[in-house]
N, C-alpha and C positions, 0 to 999 in steps of 0.2 A: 446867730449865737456863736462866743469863741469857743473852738474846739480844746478841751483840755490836755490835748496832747502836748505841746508845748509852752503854753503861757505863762499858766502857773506858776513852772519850775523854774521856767525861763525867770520870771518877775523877786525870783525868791533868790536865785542861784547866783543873780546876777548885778545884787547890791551890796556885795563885801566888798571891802577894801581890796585891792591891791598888794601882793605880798612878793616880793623877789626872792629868788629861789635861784642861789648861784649853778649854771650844768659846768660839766667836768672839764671842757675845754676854753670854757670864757678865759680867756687871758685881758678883756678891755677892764677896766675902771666902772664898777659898779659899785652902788650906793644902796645895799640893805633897810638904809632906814628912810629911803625917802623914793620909792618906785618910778624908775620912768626919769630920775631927773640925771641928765647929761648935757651932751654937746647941744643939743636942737631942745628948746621948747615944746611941750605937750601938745601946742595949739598951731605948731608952726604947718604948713601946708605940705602934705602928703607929697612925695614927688611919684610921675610913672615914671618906670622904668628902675624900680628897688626890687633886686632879689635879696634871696641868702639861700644856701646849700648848707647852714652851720659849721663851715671848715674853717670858722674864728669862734666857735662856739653859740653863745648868745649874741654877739657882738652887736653884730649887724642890730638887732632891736634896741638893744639900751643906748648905743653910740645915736643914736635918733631919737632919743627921749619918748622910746616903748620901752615895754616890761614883759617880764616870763614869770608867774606865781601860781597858786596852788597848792593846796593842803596835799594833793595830789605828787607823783616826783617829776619831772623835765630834766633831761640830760642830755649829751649827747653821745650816740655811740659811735663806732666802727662796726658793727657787726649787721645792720643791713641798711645800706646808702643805694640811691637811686642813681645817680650820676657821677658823684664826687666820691669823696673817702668816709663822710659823713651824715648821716641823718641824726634827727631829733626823737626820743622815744619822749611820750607821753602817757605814765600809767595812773590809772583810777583804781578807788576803791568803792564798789555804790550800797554799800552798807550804810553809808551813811554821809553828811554834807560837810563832814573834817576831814576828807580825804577823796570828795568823789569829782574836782576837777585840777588838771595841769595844762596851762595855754601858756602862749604870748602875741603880746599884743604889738599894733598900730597902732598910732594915736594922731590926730591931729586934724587939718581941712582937708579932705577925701579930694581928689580930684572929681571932676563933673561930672567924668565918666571916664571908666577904666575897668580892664578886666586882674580879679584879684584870683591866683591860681597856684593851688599849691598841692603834690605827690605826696598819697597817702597808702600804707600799707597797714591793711587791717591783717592779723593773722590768725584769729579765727570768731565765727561767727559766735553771735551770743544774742537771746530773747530777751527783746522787751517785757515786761511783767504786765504792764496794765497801760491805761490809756494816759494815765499819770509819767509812763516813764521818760526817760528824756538818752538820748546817744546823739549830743552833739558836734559836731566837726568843725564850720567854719558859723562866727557871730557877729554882726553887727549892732552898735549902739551910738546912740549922739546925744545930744544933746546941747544944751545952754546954760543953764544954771545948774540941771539934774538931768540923768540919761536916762535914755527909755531904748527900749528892744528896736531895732528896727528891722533884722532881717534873721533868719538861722537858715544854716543849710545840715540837717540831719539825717541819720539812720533812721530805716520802721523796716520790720518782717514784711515780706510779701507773705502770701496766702503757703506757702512750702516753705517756710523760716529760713531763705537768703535775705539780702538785706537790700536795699534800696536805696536811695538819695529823695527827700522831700525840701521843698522850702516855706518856710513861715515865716508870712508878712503880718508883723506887729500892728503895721500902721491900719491894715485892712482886716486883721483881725481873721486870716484864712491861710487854711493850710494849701499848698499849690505842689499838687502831685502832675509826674509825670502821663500822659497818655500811652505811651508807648513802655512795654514789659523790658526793663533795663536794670539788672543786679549787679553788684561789684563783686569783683574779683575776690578771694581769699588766697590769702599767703602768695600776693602778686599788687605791687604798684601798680596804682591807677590814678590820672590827675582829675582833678576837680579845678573848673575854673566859672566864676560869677562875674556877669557882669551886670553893672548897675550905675545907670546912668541917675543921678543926684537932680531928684526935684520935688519940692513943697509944693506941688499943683501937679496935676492931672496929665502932667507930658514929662513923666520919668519913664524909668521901662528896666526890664531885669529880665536876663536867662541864666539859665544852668549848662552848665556843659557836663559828660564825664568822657574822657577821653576826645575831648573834640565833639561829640555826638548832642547835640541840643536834646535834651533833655524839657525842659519846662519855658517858657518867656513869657510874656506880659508886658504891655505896653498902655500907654494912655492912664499911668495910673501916680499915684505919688510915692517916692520909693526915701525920701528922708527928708525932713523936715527939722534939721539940727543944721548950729556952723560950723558943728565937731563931732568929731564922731571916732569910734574908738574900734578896728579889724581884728577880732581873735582866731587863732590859730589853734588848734591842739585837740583834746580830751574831758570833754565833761559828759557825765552820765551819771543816771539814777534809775534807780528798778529793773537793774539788769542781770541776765543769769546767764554764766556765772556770774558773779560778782567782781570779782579783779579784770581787768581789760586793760590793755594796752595797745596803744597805734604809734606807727610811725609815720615820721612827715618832712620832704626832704622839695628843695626848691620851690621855694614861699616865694610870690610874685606879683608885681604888682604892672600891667602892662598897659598900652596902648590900643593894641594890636589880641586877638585870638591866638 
């Protein structure tokens, strides 16, 4: 049976339209009324080896025909950068579903396999309410005609309310928790990277990383079943206490290599 800790929300959360949302340092050519559309085509094939640190703003996403939206805000700051001069902040509100996500997206043919990794600083913890709630970070979706869920990489309480990293496979309908006792960091950068190797049949394969540390894997299984497919980035959450939460997230990546 699916566990209702992510599906639901996921399935509800995750069928609005598209909305851009200019952040403070984009100086490229974005188009408000029509998300995602630039230089590269939506469907055109993901390259490895794309980062961004945001030190052109949004750029890096819309100049690749991705998008950054959100009833939620998305900016970029100077005030806490992982590497560079810049990081992306991403605040929610989980009152309610007109304010309670800020991401941006990839879009396009995913490479076969490649690890997707991106520095996140959470700066303070916050409870889940119920089995319903949802403290999303990193999303996957594809599809062909219409998308469907394929991967989330999220927050849960452990048993002493730190937080954790779990993943939920859409395709398999199960939540894939870690074995080993691993909480993140508060008010400290820590990267997250997935890797997921791309296959409609029973010889995909997926792990989690934090900090380099395997975390969860799975092999022999099917990991996407789309020719497209759409990499979110950012802050979505429901049933969270407090209510306001903001994350930062700085060198988004998309690689070859660990």
């Amino acid at each position: 049976m699916v566990r209702p800790l992510l599906l639901l929300v996921s399935c509800l959360l995750f069928a609005c339209d598209p909305r851009l949302v200019v952040g403070e340092r984009t100086t490229c050519a974005e188009d408000t009324s029509d998300a995602g559309a630039s230089a590269s085509a939506a469907t055109d094939p993901v390259a490895i080896g794309w980062s961004t640190s945001f030190e052109d703003g949004f750029c890096d996403y819309t100049d690749l025909g991705g998008f950054c939206f959100g009833g939620g805000s998305h900016t970029v700051v100077s005030s806490r950068a992982n590497l560079g001069q810049f990081a992306a902040e991403f605040s929610v509100s989980t009152t309610g579903s007109a304010s309670n996500q800020a991401r941006c997206v990839r879009q396009g043919v995913l490479p076969f396999e490649a690890y997707y990794g991106a520095w996140y600083f959470v700066p303070a913890r916050a409870t889940l309410d119920s089995t319903a709630s949802l403290w999303n970070l990193l999303h996957f979706q594809g599809g062909d005609t219409s998308t469907e869920g394929l991967w989330d990489i999220s927050l849960v309480n452990t048993a002493d309310g730190n937080l954790e990293l779990l993943v939920y496979d859409f395709l398999a309908g199960v939540v894939r928790r870690s074995s080993i006792s691993t909480t993140i960091p508060i008010q400290e950068w820590f990267h997250i990277q997935f890797y997921l190797k791309r296959s409609a049949d029973a010889t995909g394969a997926i792990r989690l990383y934090q900090n380099r540390q395997l975390l969860i894997e799975a092999t022999g299984i099917i990991t996407d079943d789309s020719t497209w497919a759409q990499w979110y980035v950012g802050n979505i959450a429901k049933g969270l206490t407090p209510s306001d939460n903001t994350v930062y997230v700085d060198d988004v990546s998309i690689r070859a290599t660990l």
